[in-house]
CHARMM internal coordinates of N, CA and C (Angstrom, degrees):
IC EDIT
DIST 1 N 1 CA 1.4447
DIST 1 CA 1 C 1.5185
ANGL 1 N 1 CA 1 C 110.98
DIST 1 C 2 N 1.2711
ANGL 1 CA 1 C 2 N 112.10
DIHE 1 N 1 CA 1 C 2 N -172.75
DIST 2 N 2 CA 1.6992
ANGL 1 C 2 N 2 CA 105.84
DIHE 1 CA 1 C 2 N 2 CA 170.16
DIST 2 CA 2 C 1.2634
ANGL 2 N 2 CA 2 C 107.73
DIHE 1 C 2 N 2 CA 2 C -128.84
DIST 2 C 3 N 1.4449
ANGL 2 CA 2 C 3 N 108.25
DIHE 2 N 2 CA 2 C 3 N 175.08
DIST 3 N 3 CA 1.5765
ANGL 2 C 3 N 3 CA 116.24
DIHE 2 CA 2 C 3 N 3 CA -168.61
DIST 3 CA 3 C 1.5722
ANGL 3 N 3 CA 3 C 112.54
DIHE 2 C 3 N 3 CA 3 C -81.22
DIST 3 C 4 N 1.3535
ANGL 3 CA 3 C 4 N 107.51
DIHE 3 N 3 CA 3 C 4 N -40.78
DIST 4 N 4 CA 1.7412
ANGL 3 C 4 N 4 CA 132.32
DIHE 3 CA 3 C 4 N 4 CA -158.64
DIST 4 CA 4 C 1.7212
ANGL 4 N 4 CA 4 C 98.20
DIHE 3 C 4 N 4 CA 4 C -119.29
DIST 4 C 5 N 1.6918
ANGL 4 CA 4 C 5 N 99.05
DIHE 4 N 4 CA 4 C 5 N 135.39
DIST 5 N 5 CA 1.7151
ANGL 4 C 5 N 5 CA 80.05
DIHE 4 CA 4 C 5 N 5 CA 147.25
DIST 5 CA 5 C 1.7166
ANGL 5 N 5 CA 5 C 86.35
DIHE 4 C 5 N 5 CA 5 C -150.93
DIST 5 C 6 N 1.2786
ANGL 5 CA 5 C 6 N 92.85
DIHE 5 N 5 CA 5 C 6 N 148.18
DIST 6 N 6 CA 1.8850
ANGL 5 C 6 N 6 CA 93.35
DIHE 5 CA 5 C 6 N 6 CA -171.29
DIST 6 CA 6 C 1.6998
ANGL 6 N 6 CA 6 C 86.36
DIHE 5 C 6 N 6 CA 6 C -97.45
DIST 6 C 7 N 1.7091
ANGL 6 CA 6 C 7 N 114.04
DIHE 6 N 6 CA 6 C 7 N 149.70
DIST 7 N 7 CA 1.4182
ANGL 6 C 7 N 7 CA 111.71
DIHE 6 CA 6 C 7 N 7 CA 159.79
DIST 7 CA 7 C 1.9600
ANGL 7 N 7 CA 7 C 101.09
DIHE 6 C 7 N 7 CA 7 C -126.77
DIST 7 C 8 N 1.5040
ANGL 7 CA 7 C 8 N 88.36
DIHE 7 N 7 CA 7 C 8 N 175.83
DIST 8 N 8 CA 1.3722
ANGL 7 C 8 N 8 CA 87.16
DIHE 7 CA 7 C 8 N 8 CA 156.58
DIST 8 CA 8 C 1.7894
ANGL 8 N 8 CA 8 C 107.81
DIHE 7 C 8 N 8 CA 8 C 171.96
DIST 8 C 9 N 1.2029
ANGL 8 CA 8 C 9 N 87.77
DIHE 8 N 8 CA 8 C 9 N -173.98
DIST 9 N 9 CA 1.3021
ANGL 8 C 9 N 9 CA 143.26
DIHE 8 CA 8 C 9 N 9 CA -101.42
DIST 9 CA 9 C 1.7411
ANGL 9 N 9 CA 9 C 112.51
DIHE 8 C 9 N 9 CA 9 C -25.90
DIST 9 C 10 N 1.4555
ANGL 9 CA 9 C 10 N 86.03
DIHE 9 N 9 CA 9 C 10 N 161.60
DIST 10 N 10 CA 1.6815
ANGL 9 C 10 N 10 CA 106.13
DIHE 9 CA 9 C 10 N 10 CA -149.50
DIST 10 CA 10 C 1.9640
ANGL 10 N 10 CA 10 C 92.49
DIHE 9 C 10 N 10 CA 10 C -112.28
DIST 10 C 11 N 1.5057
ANGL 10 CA 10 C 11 N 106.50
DIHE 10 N 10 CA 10 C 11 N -32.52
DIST 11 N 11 CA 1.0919
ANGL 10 C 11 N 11 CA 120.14
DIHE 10 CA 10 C 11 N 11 CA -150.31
DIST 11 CA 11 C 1.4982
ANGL 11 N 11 CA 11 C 134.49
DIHE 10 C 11 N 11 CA 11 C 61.63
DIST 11 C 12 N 1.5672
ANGL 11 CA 11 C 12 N 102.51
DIHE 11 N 11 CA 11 C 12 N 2.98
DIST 12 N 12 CA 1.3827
ANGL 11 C 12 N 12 CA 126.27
DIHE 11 CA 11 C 12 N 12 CA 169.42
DIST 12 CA 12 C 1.6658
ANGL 12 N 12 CA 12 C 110.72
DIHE 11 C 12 N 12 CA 12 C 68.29
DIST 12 C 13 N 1.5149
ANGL 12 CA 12 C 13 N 116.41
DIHE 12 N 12 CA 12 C 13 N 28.05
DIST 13 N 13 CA 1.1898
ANGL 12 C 13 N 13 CA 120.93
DIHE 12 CA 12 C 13 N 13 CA 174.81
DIST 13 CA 13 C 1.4698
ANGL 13 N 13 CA 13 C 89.07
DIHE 12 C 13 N 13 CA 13 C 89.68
DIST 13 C 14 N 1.1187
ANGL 13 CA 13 C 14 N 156.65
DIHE 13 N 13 CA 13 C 14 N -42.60
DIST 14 N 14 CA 1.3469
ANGL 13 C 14 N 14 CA 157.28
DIHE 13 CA 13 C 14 N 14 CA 154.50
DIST 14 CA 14 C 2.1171
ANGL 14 N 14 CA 14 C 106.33
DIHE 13 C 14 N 14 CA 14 C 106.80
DIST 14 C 15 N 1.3445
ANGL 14 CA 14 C 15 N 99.20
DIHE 14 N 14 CA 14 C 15 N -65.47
DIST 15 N 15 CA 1.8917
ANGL 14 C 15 N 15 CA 113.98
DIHE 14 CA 14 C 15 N 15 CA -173.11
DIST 15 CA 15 C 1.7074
ANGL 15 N 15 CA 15 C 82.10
DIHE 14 C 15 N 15 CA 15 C -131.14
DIST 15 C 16 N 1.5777
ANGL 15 CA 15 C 16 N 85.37
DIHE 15 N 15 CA 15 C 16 N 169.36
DIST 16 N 16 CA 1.0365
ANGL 15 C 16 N 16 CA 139.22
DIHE 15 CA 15 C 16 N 16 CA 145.23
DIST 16 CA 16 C 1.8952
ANGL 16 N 16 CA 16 C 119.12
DIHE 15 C 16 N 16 CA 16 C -61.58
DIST 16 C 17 N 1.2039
ANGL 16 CA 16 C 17 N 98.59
DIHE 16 N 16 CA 16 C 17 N 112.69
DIST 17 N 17 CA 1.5975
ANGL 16 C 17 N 17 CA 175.88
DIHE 16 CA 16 C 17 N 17 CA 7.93
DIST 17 CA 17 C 1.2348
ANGL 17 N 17 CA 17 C 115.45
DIHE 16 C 17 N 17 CA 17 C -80.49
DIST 17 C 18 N 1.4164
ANGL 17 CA 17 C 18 N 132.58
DIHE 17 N 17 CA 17 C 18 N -31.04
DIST 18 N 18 CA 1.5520
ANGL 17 C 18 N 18 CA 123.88
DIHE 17 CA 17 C 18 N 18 CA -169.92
DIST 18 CA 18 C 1.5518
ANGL 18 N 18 CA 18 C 109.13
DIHE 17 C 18 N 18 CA 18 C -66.88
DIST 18 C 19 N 1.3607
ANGL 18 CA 18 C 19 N 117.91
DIHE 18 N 18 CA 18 C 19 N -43.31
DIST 19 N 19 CA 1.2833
ANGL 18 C 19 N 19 CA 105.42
DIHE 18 CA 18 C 19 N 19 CA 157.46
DIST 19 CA 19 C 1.5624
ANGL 19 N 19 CA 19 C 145.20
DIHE 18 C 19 N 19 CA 19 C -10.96
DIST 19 C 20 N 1.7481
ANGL 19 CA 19 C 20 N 96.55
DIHE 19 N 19 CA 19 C 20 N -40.00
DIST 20 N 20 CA 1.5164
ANGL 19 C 20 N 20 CA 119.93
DIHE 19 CA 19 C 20 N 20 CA 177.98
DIST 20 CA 20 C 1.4868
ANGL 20 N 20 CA 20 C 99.65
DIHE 19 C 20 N 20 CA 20 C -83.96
DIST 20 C 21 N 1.1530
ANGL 20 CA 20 C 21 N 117.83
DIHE 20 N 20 CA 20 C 21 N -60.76
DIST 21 N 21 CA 1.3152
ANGL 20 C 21 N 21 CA 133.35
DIHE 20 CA 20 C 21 N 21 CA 172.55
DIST 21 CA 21 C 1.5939
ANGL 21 N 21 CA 21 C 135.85
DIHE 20 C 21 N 21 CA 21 C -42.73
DIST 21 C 22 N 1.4584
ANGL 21 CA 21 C 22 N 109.35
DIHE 21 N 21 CA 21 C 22 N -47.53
DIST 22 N 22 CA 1.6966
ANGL 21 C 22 N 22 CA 112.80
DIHE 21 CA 21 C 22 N 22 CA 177.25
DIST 22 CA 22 C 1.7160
ANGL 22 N 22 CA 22 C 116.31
DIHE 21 C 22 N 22 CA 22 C -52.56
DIST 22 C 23 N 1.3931
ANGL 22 CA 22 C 23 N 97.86
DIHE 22 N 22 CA 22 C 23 N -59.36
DIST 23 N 23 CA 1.3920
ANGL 22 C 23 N 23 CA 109.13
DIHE 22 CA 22 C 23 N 23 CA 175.12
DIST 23 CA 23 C 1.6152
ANGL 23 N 23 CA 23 C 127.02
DIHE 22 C 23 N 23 CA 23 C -27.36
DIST 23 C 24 N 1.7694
ANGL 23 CA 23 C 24 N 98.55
DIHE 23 N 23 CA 23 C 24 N -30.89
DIST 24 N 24 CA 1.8146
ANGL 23 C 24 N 24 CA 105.64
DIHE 23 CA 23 C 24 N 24 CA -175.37
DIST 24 CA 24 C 1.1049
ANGL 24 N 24 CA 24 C 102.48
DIHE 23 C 24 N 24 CA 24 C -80.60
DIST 24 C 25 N 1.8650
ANGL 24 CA 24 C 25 N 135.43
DIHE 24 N 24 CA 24 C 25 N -10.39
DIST 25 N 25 CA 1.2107
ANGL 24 C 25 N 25 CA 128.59
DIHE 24 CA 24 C 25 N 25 CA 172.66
DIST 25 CA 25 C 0.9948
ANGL 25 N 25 CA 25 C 123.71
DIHE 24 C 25 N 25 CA 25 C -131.13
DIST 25 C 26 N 1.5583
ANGL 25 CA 25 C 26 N 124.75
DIHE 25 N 25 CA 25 C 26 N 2.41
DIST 26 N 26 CA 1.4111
ANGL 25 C 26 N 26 CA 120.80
DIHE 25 CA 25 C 26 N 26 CA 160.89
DIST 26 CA 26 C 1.7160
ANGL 26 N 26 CA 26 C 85.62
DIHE 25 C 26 N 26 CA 26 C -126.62
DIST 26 C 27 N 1.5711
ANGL 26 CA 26 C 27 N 101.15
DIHE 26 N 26 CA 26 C 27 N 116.14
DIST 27 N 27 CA 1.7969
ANGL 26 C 27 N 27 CA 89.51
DIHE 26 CA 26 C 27 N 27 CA 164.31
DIST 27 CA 27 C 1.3224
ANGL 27 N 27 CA 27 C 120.00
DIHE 26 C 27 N 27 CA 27 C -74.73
DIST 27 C 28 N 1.4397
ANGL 27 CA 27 C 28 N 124.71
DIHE 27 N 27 CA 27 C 28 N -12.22
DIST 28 N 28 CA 1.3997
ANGL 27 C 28 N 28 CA 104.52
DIHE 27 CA 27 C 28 N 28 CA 164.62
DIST 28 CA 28 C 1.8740
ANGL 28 N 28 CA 28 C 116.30
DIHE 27 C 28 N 28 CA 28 C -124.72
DIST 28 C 29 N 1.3953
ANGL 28 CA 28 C 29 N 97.11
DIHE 28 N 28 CA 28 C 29 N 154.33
DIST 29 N 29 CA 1.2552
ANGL 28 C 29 N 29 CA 99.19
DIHE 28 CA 28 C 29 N 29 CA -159.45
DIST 29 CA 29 C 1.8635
ANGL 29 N 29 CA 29 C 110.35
DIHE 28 C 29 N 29 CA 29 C -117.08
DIST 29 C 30 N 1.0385
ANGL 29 CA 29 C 30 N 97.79
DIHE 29 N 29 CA 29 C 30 N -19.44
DIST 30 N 30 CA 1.1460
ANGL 29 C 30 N 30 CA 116.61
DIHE 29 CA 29 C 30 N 30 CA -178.72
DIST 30 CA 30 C 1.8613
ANGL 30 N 30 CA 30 C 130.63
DIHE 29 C 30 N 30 CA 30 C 176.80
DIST 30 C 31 N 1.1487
ANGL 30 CA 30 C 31 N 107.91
DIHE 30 N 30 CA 30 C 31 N 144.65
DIST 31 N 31 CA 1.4095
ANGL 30 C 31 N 31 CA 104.66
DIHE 30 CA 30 C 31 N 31 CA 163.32
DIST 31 CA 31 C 1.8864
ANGL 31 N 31 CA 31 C 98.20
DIHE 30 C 31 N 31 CA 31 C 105.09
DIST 31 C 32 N 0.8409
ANGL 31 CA 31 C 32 N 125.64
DIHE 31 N 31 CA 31 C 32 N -154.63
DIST 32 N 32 CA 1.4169
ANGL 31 C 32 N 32 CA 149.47
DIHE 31 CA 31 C 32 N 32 CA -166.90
DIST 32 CA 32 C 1.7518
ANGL 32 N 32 CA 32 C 113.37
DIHE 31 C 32 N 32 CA 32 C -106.85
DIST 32 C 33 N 1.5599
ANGL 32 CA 32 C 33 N 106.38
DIHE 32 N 32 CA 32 C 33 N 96.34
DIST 33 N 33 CA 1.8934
ANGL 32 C 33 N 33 CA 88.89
DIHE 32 CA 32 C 33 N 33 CA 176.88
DIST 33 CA 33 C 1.7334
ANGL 33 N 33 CA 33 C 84.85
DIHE 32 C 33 N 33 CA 33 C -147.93
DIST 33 C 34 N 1.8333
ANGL 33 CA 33 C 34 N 89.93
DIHE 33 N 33 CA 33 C 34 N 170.89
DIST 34 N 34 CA 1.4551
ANGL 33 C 34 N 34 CA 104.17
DIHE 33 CA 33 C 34 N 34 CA -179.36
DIST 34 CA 34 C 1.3901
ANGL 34 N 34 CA 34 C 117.81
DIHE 33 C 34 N 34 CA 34 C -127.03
DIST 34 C 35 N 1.1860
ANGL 34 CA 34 C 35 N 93.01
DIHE 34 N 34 CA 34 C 35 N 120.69
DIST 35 N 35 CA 1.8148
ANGL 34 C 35 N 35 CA 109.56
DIHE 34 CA 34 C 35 N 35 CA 174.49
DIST 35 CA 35 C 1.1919
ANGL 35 N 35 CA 35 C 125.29
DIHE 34 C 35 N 35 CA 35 C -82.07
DIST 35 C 36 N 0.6889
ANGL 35 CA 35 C 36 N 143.07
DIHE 35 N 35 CA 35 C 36 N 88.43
DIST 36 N 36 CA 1.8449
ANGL 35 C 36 N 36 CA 156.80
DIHE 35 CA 35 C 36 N 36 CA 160.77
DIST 36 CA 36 C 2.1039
ANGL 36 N 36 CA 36 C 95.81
DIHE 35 C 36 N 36 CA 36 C 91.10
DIST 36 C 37 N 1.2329
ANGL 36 CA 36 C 37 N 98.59
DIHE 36 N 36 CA 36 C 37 N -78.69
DIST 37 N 37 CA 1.8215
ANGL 36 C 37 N 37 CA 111.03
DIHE 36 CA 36 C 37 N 37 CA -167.89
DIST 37 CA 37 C 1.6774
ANGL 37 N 37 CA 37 C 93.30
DIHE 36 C 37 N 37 CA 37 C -113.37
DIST 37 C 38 N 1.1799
ANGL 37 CA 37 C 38 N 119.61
DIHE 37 N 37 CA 37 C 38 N -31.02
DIST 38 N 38 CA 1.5341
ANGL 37 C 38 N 38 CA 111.52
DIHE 37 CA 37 C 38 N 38 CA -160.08
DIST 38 CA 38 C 1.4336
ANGL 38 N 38 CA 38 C 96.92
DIHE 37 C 38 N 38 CA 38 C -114.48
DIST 38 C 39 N 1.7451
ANGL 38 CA 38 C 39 N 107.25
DIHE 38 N 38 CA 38 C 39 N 155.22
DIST 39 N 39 CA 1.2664
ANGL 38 C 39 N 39 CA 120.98
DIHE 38 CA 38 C 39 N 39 CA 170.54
DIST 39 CA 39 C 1.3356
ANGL 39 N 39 CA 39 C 107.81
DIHE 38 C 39 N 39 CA 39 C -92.20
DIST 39 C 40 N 1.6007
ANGL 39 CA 39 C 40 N 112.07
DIHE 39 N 39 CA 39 C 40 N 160.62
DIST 40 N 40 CA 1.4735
ANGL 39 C 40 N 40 CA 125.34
DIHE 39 CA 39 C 40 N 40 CA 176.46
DIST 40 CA 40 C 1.5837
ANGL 40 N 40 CA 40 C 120.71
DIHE 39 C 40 N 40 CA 40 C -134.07
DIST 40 C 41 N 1.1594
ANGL 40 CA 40 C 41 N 105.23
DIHE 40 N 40 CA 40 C 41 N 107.71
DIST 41 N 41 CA 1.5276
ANGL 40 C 41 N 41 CA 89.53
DIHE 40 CA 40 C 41 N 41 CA 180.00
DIST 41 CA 41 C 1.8032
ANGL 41 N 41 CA 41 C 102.18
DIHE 40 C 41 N 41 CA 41 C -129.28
DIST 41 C 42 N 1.9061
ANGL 41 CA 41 C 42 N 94.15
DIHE 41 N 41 CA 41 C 42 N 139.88
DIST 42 N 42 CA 1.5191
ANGL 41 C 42 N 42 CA 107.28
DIHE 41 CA 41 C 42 N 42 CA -160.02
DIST 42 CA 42 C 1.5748
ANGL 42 N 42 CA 42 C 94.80
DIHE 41 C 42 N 42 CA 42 C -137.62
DIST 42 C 43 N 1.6021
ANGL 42 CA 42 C 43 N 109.35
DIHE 42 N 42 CA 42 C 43 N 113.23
DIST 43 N 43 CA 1.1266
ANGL 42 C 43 N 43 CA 128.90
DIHE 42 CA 42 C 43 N 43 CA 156.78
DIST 43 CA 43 C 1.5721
ANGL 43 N 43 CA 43 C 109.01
DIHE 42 C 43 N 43 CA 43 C -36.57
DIST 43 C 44 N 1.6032
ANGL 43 CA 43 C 44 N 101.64
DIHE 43 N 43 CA 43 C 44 N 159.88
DIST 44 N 44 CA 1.7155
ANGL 43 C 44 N 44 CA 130.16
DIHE 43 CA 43 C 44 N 44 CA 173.27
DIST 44 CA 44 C 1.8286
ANGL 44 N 44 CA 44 C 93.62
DIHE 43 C 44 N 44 CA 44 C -105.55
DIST 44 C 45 N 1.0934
ANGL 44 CA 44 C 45 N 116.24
DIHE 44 N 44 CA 44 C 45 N -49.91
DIST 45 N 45 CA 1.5498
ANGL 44 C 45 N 45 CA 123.30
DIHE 44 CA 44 C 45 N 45 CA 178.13
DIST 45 CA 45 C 1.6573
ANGL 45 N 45 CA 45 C 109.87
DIHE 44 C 45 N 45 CA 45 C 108.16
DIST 45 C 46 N 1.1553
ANGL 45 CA 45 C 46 N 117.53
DIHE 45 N 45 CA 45 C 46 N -158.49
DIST 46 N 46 CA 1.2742
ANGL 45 C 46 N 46 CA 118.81
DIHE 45 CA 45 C 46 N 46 CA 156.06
DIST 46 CA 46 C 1.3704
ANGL 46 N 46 CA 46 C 125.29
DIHE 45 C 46 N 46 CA 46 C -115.31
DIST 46 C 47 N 1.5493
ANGL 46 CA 46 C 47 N 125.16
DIHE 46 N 46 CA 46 C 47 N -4.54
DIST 47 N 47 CA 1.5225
ANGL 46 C 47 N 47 CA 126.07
DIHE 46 CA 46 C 47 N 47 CA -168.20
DIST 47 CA 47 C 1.7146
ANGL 47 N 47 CA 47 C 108.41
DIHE 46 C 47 N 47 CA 47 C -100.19
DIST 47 C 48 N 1.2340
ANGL 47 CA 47 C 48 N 106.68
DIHE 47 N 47 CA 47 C 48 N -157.14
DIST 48 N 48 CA 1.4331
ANGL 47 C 48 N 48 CA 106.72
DIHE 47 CA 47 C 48 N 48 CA 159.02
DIST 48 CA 48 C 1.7791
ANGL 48 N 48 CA 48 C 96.34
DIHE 47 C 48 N 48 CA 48 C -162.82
DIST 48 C 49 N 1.4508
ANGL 48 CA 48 C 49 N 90.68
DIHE 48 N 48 CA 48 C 49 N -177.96
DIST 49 N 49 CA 1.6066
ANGL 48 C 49 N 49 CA 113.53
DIHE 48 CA 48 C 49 N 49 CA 177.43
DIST 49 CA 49 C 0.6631
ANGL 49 N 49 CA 49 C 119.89
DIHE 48 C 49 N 49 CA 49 C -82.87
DIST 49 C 50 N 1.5652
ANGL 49 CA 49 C 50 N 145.75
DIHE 49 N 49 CA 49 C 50 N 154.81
DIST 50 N 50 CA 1.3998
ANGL 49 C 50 N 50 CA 138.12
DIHE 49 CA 49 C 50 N 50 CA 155.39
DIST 50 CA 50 C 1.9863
ANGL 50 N 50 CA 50 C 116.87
DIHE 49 C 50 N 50 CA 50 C 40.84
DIST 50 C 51 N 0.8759
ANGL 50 CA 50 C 51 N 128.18
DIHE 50 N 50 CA 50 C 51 N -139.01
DIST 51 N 51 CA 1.8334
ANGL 50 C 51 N 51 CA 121.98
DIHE 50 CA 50 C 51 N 51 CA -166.82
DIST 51 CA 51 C 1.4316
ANGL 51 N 51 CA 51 C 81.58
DIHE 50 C 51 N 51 CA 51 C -59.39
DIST 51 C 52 N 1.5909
ANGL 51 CA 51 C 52 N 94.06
DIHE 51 N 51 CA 51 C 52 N 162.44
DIST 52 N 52 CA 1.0673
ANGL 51 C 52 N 52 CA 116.98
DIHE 51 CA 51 C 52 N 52 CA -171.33
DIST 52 CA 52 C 1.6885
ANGL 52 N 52 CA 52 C 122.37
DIHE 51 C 52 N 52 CA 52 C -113.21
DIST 52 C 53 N 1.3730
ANGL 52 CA 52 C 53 N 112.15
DIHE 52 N 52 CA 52 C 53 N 90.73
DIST 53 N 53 CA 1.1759
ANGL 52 C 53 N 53 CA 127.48
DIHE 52 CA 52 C 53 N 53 CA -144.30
DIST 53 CA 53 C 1.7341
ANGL 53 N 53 CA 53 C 89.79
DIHE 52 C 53 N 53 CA 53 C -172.37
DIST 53 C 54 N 1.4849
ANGL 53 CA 53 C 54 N 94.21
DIHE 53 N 53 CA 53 C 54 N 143.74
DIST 54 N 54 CA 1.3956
ANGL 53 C 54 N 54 CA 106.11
DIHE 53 CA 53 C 54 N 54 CA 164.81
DIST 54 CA 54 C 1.4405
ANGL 54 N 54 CA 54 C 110.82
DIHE 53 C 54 N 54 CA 54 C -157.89
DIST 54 C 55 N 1.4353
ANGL 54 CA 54 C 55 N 134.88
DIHE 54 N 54 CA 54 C 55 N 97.04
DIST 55 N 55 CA 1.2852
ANGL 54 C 55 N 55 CA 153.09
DIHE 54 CA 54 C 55 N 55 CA -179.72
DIST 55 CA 55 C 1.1993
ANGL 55 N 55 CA 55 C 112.96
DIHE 54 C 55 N 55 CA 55 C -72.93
DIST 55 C 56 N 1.4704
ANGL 55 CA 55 C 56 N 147.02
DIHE 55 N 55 CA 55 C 56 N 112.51
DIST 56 N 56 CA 1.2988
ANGL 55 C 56 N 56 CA 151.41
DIHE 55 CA 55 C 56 N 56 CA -168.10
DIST 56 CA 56 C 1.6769
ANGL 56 N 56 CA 56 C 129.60
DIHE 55 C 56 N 56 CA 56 C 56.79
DIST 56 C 57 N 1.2359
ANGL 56 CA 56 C 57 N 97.49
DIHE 56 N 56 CA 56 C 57 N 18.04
DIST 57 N 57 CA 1.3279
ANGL 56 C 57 N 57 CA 111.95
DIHE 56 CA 56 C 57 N 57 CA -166.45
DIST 57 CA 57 C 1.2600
ANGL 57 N 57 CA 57 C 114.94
DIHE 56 C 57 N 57 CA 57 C -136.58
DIST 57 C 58 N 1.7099
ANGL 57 CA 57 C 58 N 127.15
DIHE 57 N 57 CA 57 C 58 N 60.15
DIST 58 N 58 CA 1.3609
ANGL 57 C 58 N 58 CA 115.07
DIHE 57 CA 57 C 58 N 58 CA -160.35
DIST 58 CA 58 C 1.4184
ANGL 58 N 58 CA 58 C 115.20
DIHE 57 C 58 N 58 CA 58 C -77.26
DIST 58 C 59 N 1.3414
ANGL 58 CA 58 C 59 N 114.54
DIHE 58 N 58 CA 58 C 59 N 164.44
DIST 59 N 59 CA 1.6300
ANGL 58 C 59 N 59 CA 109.48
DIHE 58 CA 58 C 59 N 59 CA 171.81
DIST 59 CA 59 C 1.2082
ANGL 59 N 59 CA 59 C 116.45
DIHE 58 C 59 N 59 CA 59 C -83.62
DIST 59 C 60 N 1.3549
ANGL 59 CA 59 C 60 N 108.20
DIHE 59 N 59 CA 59 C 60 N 151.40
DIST 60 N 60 CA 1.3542
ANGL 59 C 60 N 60 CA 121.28
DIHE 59 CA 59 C 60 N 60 CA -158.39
DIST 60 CA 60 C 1.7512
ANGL 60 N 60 CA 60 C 103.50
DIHE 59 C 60 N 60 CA 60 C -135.93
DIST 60 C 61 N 1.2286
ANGL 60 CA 60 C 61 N 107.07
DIHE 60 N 60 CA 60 C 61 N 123.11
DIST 61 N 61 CA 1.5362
ANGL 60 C 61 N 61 CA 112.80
DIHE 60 CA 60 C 61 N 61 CA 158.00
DIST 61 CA 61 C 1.9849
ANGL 61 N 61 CA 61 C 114.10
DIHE 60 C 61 N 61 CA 61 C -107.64
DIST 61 C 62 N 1.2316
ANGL 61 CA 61 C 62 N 112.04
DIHE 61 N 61 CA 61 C 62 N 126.75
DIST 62 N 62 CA 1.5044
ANGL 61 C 62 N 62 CA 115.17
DIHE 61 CA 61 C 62 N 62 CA -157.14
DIST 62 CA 62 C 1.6484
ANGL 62 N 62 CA 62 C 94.94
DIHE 61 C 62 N 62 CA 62 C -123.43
DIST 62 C 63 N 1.7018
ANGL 62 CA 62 C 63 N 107.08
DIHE 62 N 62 CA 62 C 63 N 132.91
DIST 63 N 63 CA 1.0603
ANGL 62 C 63 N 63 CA 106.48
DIHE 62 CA 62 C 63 N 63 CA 160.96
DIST 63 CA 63 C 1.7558
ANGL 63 N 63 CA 63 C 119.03
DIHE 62 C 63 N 63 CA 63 C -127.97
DIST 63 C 64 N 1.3338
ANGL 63 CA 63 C 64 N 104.56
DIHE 63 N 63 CA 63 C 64 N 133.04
DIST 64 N 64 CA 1.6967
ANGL 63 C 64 N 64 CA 86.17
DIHE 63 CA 63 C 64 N 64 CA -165.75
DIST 64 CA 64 C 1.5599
ANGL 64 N 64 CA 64 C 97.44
DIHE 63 C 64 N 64 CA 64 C -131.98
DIST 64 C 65 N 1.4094
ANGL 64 CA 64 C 65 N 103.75
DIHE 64 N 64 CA 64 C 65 N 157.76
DIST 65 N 65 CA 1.5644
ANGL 64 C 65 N 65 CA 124.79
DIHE 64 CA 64 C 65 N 65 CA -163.38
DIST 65 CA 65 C 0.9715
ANGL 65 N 65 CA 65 C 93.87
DIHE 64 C 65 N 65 CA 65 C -104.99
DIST 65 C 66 N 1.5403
ANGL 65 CA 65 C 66 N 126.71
DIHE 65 N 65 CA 65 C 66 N 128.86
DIST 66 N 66 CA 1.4981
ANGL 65 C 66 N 66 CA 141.57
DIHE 65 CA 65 C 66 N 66 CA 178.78
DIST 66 CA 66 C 1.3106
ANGL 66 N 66 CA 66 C 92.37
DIHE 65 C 66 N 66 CA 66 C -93.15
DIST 66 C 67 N 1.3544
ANGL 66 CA 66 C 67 N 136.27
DIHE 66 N 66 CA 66 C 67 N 148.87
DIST 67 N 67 CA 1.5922
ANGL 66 C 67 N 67 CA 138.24
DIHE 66 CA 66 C 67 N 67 CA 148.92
DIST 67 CA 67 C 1.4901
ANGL 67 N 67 CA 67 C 108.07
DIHE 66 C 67 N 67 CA 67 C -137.66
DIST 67 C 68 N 1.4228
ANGL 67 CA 67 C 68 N 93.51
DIHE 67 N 67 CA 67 C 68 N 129.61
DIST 68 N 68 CA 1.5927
ANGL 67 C 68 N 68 CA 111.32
DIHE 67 CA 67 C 68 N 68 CA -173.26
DIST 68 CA 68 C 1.8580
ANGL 68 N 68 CA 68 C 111.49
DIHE 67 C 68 N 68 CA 68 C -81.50
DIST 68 C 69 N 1.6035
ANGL 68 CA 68 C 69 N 102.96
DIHE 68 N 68 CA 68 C 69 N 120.63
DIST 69 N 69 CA 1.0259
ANGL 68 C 69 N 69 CA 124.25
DIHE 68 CA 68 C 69 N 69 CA -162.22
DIST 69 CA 69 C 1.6362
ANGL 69 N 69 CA 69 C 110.75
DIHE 68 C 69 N 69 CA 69 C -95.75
END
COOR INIT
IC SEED 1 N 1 CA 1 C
IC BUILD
């Protein structure tokens, strides 16, 4: 298996209502979490969907330092 898998973008649920909603089908939406042995980390992005607005969900550009263990 692997250790890391980077995803993206989620748009972090973006507004209000999907916000409530994304989570029931992607459990992760953003940020840094761990799944069984491996980590996952899944961008918000910088764009959005449809109008252009994003309520609780800011965009995010992420840079992360791997260090070999």
């Amino acid at each position: 298996g692997f250790d890391l898998q980077l995803s993206g973008h989620t748009h972090g649920g973006q507004f209000w209502p999907w916000n409530l909603f994304v989570p029931m089908q992607q459990p992760y939406t953003a940020g840094l979490n761990r799944h069984e042995a491996m980590w996952v980390y899944v961008s918000r992005g910088t764009g959005y969907w449809g109008p252009p607005k994003r309520f609780g969900a800011p965009s995010e550009i992420t840079k992360l330092r791997l260090v070999r263990k």
